[in-house]
FISELUM-703063 format. One line per 2 residues: number of its first residue (from 1); their letters; for each residue z, x, y of C-alpha. Coordinates in nm, 4 decimals, decimal comma. Each point is the difference from the previous one (the first is absolute). Example, Ala and Ser with C-alpha at 12.3 -4.5 7.8 and 13.67 -1.06 7.14 Angstrom:
2
1) as) 0,7800/1,2300/-0,4500; -0,0660/0,1370/0,3440
***
This chain:
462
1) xx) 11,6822/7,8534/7,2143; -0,1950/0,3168/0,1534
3) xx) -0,3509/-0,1694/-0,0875; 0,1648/-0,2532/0,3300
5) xx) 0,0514/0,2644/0,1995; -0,2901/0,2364/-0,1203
7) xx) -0,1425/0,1935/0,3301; -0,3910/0,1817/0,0397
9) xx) 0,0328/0,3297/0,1864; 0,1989/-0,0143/0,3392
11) xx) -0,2760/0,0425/0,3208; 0,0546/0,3244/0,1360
13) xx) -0,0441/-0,0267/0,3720; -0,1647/0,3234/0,1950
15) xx) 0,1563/0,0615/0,2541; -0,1459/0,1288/0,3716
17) xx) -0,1309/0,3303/0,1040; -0,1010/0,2546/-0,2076
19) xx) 0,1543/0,1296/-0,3457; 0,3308/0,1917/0,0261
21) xx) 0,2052/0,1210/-0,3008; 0,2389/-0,2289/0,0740
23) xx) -0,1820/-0,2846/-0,0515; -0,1576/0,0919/-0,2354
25) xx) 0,3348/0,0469/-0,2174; 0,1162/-0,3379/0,0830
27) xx) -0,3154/-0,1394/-0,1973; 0,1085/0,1503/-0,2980
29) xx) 0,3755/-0,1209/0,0337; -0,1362/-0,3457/0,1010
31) xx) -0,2284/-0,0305/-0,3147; 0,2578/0,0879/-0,2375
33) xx) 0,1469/-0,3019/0,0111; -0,3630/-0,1559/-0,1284
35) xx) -0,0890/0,2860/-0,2105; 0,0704/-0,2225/-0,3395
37) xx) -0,1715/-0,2721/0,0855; -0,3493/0,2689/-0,0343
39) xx) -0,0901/0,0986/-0,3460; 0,0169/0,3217/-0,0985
41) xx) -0,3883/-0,0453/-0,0693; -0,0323/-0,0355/0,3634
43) xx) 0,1769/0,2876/0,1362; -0,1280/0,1084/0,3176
45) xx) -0,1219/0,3632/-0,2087; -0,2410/-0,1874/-0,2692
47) xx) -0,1574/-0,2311/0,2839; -0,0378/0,3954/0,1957
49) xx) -0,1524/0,1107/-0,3570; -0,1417/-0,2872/-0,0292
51) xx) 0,1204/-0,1097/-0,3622; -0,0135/-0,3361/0,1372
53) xx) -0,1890/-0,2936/-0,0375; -0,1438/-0,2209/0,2827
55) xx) 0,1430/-0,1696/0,1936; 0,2268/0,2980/0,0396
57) xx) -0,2163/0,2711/-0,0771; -0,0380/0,3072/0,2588
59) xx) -0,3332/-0,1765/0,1078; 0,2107/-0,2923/0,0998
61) xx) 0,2497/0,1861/0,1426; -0,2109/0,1666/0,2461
63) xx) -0,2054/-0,3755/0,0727; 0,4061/-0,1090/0,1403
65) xx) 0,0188/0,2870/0,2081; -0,3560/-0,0015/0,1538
67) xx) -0,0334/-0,4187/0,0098; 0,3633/-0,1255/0,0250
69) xx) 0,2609/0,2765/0,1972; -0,3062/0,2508/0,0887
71) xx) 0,1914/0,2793/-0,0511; -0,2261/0,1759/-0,2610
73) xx) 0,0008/0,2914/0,1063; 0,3362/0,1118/-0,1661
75) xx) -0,1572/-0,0881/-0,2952; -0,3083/0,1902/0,0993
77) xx) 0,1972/0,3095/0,1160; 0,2478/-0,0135/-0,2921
79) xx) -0,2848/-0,0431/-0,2698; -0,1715/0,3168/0,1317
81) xx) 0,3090/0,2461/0,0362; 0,0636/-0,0945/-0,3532
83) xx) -0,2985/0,1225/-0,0868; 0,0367/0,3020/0,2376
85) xx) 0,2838/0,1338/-0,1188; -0,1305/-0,0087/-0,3413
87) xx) -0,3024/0,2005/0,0536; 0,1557/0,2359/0,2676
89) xx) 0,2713/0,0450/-0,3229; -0,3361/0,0845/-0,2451
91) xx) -0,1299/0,2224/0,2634; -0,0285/0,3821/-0,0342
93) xx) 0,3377/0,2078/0,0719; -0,2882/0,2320/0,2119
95) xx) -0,0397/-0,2814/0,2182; 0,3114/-0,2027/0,0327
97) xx) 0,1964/0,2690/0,0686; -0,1586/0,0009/0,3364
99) xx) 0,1711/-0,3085/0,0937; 0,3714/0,0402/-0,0247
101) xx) 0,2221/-0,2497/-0,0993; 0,1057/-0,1908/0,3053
103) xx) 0,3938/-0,0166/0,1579; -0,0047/-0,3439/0,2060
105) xx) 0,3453/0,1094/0,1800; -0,1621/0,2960/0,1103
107) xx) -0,3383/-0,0952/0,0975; 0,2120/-0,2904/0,1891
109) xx) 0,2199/0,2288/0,2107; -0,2914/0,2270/0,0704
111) xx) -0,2270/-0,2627/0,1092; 0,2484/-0,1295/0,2614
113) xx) 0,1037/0,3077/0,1008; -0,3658/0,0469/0,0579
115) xx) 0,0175/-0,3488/0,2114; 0,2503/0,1381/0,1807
117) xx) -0,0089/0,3164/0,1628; -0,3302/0,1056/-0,1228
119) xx) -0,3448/0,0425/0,2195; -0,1753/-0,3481/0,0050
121) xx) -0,4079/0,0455/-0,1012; -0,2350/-0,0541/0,2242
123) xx) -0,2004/-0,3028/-0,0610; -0,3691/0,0796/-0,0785
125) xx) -0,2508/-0,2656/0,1815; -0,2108/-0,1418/-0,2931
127) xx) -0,1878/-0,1630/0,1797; -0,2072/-0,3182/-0,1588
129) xx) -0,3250/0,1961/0,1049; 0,1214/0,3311/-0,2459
131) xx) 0,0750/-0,3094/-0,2603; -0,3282/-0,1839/0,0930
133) xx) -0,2483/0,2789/-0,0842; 0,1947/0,0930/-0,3444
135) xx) -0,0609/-0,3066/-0,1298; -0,3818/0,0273/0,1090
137) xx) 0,0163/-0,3439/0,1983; -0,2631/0,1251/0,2514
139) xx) -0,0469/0,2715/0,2546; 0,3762/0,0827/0,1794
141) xx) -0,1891/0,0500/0,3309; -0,0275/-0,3676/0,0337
143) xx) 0,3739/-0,0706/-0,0471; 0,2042/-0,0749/0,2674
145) xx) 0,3304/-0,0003/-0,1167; 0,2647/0,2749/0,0387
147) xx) 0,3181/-0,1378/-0,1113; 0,1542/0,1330/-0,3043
149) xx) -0,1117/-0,2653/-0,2870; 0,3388/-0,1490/-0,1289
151) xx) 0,1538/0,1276/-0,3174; -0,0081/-0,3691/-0,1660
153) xx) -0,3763/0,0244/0,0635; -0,0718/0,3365/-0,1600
155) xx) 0,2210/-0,0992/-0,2976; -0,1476/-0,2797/-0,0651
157) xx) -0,3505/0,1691/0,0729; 0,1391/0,2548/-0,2685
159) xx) 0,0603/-0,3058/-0,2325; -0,3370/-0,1267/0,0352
161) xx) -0,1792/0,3304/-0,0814; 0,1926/0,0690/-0,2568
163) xx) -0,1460/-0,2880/-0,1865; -0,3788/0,1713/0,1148
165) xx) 0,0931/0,3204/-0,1128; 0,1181/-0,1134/-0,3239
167) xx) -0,3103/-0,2097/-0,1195; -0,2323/0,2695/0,1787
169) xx) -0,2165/0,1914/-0,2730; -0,0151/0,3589/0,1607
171) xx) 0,3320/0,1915/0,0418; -0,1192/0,1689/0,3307
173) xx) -0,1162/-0,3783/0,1301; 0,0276/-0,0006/0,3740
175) xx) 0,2438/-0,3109/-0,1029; 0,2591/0,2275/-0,1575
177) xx) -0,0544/0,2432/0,2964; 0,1363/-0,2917/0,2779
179) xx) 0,2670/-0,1811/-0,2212; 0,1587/0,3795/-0,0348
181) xx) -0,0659/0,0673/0,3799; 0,1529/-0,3057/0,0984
183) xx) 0,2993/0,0708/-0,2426; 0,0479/0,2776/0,1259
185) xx) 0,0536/-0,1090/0,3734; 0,2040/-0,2527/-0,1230
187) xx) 0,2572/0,2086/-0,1895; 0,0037/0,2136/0,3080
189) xx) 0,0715/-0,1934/0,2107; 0,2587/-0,1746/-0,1814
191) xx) 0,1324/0,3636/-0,0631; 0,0437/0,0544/0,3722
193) xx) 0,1920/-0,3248/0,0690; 0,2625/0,1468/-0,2345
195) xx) -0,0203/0,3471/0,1610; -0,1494/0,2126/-0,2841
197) xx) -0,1452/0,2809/0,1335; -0,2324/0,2085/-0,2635
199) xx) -0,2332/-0,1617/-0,2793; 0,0997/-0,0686/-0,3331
201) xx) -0,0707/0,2818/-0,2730; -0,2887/-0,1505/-0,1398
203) xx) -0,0341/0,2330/-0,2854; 0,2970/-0,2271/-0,1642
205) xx) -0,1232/-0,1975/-0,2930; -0,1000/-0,3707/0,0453
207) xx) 0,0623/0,0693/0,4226; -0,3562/-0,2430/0,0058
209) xx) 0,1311/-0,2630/-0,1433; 0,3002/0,0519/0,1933
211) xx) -0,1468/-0,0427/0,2994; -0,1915/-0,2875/-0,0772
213) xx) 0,3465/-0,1563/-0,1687; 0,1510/0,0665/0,3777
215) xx) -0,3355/-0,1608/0,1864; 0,0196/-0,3175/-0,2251
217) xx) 0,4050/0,0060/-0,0248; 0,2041/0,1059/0,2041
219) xx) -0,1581/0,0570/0,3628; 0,0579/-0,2678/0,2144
221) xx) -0,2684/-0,2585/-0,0067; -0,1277/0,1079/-0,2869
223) xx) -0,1831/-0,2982/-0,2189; 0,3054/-0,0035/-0,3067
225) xx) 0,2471/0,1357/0,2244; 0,3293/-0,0104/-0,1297
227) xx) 0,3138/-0,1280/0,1536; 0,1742/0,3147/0,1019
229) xx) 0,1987/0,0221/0,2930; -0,0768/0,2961/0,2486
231) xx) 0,2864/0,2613/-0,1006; -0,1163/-0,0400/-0,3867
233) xx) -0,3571/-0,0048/0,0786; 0,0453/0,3304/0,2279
235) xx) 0,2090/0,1600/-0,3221; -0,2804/-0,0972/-0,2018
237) xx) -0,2886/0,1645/0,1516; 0,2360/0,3297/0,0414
239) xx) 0,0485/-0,0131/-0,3156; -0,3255/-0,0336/-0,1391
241) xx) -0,1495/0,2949/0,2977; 0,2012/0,2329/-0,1950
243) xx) -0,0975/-0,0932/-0,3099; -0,1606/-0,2415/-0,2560
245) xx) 0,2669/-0,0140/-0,3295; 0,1024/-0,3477/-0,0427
247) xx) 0,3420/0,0902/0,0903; -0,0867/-0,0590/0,3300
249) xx) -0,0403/-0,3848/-0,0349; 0,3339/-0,0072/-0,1394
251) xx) 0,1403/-0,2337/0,2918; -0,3059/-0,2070/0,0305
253) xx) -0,0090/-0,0342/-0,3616; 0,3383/-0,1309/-0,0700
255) xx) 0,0195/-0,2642/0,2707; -0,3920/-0,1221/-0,0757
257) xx) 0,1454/0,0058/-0,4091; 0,3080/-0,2434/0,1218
259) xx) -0,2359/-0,2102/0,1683; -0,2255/-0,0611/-0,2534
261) xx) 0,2843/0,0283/-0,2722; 0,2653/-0,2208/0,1694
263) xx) -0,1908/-0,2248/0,2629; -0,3567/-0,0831/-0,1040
265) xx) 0,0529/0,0032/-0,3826; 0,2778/-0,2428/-0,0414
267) xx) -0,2276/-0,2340/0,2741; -0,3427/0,0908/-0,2099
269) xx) 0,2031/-0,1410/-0,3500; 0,1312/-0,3294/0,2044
271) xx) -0,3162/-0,0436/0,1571; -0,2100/0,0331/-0,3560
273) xx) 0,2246/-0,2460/-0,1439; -0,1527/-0,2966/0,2087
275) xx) -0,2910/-0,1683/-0,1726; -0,1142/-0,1918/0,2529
277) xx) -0,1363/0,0686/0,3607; 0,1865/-0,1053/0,2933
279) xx) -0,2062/-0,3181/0,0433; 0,0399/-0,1136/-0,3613
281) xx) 0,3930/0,0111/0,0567; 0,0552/-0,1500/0,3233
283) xx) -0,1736/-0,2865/-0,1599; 0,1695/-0,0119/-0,2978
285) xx) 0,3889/0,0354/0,2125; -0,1463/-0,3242/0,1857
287) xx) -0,1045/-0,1810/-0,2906; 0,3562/0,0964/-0,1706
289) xx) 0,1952/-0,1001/0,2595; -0,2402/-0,3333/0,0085
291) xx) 0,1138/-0,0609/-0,3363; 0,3965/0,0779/0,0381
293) xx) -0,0390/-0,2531/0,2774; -0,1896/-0,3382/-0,1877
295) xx) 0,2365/0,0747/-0,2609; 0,2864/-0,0864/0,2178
297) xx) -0,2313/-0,2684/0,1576; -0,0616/-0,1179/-0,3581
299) xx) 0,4254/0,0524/-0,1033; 0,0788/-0,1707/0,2997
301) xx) -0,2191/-0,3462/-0,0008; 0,0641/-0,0197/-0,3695
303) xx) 0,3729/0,0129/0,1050; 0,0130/-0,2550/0,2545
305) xx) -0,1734/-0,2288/-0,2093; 0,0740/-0,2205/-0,2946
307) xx) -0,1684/0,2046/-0,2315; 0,2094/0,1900/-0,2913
309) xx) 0,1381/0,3061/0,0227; -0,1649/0,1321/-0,2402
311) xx) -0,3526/-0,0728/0,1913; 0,2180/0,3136/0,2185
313) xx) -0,1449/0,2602/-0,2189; -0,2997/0,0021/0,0995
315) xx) 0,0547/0,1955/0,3259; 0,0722/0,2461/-0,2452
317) xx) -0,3714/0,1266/-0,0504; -0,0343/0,0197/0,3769
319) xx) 0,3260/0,1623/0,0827; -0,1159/0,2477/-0,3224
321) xx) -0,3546/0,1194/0,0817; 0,1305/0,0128/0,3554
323) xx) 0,2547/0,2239/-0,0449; -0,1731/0,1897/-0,2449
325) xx) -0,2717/0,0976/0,2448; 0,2187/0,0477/0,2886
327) xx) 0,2007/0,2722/-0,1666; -0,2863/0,2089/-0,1416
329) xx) -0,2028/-0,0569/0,3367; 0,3136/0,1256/0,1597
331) xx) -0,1135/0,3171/-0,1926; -0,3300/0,0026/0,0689
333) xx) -0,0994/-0,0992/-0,3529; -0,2588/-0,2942/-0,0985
335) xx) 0,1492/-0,1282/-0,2811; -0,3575/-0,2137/-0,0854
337) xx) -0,1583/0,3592/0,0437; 0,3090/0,0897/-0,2819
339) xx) -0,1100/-0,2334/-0,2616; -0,3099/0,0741/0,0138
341) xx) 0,0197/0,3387/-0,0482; -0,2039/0,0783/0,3759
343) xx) 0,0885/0,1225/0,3146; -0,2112/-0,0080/0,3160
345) xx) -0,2112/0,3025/0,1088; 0,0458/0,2079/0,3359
347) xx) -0,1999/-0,1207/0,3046; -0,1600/0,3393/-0,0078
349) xx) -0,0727/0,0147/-0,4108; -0,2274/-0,3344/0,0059
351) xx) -0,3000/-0,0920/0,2541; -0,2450/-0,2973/-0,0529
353) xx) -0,2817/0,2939/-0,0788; 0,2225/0,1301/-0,2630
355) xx) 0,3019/0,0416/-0,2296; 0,1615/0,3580/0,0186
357) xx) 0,2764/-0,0631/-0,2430; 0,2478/0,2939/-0,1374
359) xx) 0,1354/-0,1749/-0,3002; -0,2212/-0,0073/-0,3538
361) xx) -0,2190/-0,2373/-0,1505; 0,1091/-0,1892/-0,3373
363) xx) -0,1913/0,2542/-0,1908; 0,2211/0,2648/0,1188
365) xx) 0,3143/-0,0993/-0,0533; 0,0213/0,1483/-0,3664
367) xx) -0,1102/0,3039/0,1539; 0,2395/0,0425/0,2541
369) xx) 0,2537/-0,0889/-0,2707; -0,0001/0,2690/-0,1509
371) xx) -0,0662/0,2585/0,2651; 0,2852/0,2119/0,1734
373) xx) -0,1677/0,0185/0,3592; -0,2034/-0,2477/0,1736
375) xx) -0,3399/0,1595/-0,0411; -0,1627/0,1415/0,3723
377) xx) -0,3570/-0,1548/-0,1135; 0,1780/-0,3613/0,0006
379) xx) 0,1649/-0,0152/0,3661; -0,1202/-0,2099/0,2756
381) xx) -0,3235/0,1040/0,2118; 0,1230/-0,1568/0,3441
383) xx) 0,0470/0,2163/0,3063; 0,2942/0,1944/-0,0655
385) xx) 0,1967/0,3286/0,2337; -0,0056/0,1910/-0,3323
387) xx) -0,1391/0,3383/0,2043; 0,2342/0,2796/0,1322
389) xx) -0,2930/0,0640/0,3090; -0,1053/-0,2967/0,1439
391) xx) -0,0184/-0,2602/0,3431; 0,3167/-0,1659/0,0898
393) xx) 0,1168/-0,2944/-0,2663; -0,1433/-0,3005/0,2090
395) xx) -0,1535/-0,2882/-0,1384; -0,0840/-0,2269/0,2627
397) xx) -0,3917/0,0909/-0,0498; 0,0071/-0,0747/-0,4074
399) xx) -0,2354/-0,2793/-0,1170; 0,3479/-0,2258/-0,1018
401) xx) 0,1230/-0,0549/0,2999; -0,2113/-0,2077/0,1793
403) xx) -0,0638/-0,1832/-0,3512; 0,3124/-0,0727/-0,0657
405) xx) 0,0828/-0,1159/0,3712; -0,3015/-0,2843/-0,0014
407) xx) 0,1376/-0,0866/-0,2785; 0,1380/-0,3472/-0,0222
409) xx) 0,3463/-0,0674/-0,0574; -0,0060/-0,2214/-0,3002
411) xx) -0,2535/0,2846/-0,2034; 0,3053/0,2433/0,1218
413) xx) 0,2347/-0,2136/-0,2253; -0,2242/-0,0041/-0,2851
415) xx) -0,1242/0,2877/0,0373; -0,1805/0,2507/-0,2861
417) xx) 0,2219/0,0625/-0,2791; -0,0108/0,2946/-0,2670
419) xx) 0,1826/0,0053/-0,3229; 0,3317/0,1957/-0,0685
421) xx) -0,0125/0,0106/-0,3175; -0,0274/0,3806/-0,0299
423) xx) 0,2277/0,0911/0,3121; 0,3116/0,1979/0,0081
425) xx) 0,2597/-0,1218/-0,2272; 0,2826/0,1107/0,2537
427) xx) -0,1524/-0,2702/0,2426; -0,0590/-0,2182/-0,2761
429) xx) 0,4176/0,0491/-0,0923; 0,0673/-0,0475/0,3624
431) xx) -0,1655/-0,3672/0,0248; 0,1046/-0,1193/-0,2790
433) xx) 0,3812/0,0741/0,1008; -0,1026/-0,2150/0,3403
435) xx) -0,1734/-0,2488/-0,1932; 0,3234/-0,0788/-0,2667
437) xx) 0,2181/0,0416/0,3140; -0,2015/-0,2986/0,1986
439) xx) -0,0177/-0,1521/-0,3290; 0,4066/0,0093/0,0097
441) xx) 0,0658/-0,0681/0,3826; -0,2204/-0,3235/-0,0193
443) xx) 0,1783/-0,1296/-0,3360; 0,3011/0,0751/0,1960
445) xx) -0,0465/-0,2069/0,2771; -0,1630/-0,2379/-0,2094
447) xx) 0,2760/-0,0658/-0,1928; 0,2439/-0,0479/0,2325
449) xx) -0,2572/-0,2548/0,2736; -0,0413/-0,2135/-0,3110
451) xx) 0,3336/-0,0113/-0,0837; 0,1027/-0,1152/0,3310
453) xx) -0,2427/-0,2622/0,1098; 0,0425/-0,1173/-0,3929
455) xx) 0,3848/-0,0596/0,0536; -0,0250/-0,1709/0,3266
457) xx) 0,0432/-0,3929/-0,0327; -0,3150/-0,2272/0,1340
459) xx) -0,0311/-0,0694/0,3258; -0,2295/-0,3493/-0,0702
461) xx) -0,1481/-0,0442/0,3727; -0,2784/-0,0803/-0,1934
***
């Protein structure tokens, strides 16, 4: 009987403001209660390592966040200080000692302390004229403006140059001279809105990429800022102005690891389950429920008239395929799509100018076989968030969107397909279980329709 009642991971809901350890706990209870219905093979670690193959592989992970919740910057963030705390852990003793391991109770009672009875820093004026002439637009006697240029701006100016400095050839190019000028007046003045009142030491190891980690992170307004409330984002940047040992993203790092863990995983495993697009199912509920209702049409004439019983059974088809649909549409799952082994692609994997597809040709399905990992030189070449330092995760601007809007409704249904044949056998487990259990559900109800127009006596008004 469980195939009847057999349930795809429970929706996690997020709930409003930003990320508290509280919350963030009552993910993980909440998704207990769904963990078995994941298989192991999809564990929310292998999709992070990715050990996974699309559509759940990390690459697919991180399209959800940035196309469907736009939240990818926990993903960002988390993927980085991963990688941070592995190299700060393979860097020299001569150098990490420098940068104590951090206490968060302490650093928390000193920085309100600090907040408290301590001397408040006076605000420097950057003026947009000092900002103006370090990034070279022009001569600053022409500029007119005196008020201080917003910190949004400067991070997001910051953000922007980062990109210049990193594809600039020279290492002294006047590009990497303004993006660290500008990051510079942006961590200070987010410094002085949380009353720290001397530099950071910045003879600590990794204290650059630090600093650019706070311009594109944790400042408010930053492009990938993440959603910290004020008393965890002050901690934060106390934290890392005494030092830069991973310790001191302990907070931030459990509650973003929660999120990701117990909110946006279980959703990312529901959500790949679906083979169709939202289109293709909307139709297909309508068409199911079309069919549920002719069959009764159909049960009910046939009923009414002088016509044998038997002449009944013939609803049955209707009242079958209707079902059948209904339930796995229910689920989001196609189950035409199903049989033929096909699922729809992504708005933003396909355009009419080309095919971006992340799953493997026929010739390489013997090949991926046999392989432990899903080999990097395979993946899909759309526009993906992959980067640590980057602009903000918006996609209005990409080539897809505007495509894909013109697009008519009836190409939305039948839209491009791509073969499955080599996808991830977890998601392959997972719709077959909702394929026998709409199989079931519309025998079911089958049955038991047939059996009751069958056994009623004629009605012969005709």
């Amino acid at each position: 009987m469980s195939i009847f009642f057999y349930k795809r991971p429970d929706y996690v809901a997020k709930p409003p403001g930003p990320l508290n350890v509280s919350d963030c706990q009552k993910y993980v209870e909440r998704t207990m209660s769904s963990k078995s219905s994941i298989p192991p093979e999809l564990s929310f670690e292998n999709v992070i390592q990715d050990k996974t193959l699309p559509p759940c592989s990390l690459q697919d992970f991180m399209d959800y966040l940035v196309y469907v919740t736009y939240d990818a910057e926990n993903l960002q963030f988390y993927l980085w200080l991963e990688d941070y705390t592995r190299r700060f852990a393979a860097a020299p003793v001569s150098e990490t000692c420098l940068s104590p391991e951090c206490n968060v109770h302490e650093t928390t009672r000193s920085f309100t302390t600090a907040t408290e009875v301590g001397p408040r820093m006076p605000q420097k004026n950057y003026s947009s004229t000092i900002v103006l002439r370090d990034l070279g637009f022009g001569n600053s006697n022409n500029a007119s403006l005196s008020s201080r240029a917003p910190l949004s701006s400067l991070a997001v100016s910051c953000s922007t140059l980062d990109k210049a400095s990193m594809s600039s050839q020279g290492p002294l190019g006047s590009s990497t001279v303004s993006s660290s000028r500008v990051q510079e007046l942006t961590i200070a003045e987010a410094n002085a809105q949380v009353g720290l009142l001397w530099q950071s030491f910045t003879i600590q190891p990794f204290r650059t990429e630090i600093s650019r980690i706070i311009a594109h992170y944790i400042v408010a307004g930053s492009p990938r800022e993440l959603n910290l409330s004020h008393k965890d984002r002050t901690a934060l940047l106390h934290a890392l102005h005494h030092t830069t040992h991973p310790s001191a993203f302990a907070v931030v790092r459990s509650m973003v690891e929660l999120t990701l863990s117990g909110q946006s995983h279980p959703n990312f495993i529901r959500w790949s389950i679906c083979n169709g697009n939202k289109p293709r199912i909307i139709f297909l509920r309508s068409l199911a429920i079309f069919n549920v209702a002719m069959g009764f049409v159909v049960a009910t004439v046939l009923t009414l008239s002088t016509a044998a019983r038997w002449y009944r059974i013939l609803a049955a088809l209707l009242w079958w395929f209707g079902v059948l649909n209904l339930v796995a549409a229910y689920k989001g799952f196609c189950v035409f799509l199903h049989r033929l082994h096909s699922r729809n692609l992504r708005p933003w994997q396909v355009s009419d100018d080309q095919t971006l597809s992340p799953y493997l040709s026929d010739d390489d399905e013997a090949t991926i076989a046999v392989s432990e990992n899903y080999p990097h030189s395979r993946r899909s070449n759309w526009s993906v968030k992959m980067e640590t330092f980057g602009c903000a995760n918006r996609f209005g601007r990409e080539a897809w969107v505007d495509t894909y809007h013109k697009k008519l409704l009836l190409r939305k249904v039948f839209d491009k397909q791509v073969s499955v044949k080599g996808q991830e056998k977890g998601v392959t487990f997972m719709q077959n279980k909702i394929m026998l259990q709409a199989e079931a559900w519309a025998t079911l109800v089958t049955i038991v329709l047939t059996a009751t127009f069958t056994a009623m006596p004629k009605g012969k008004f005709f």
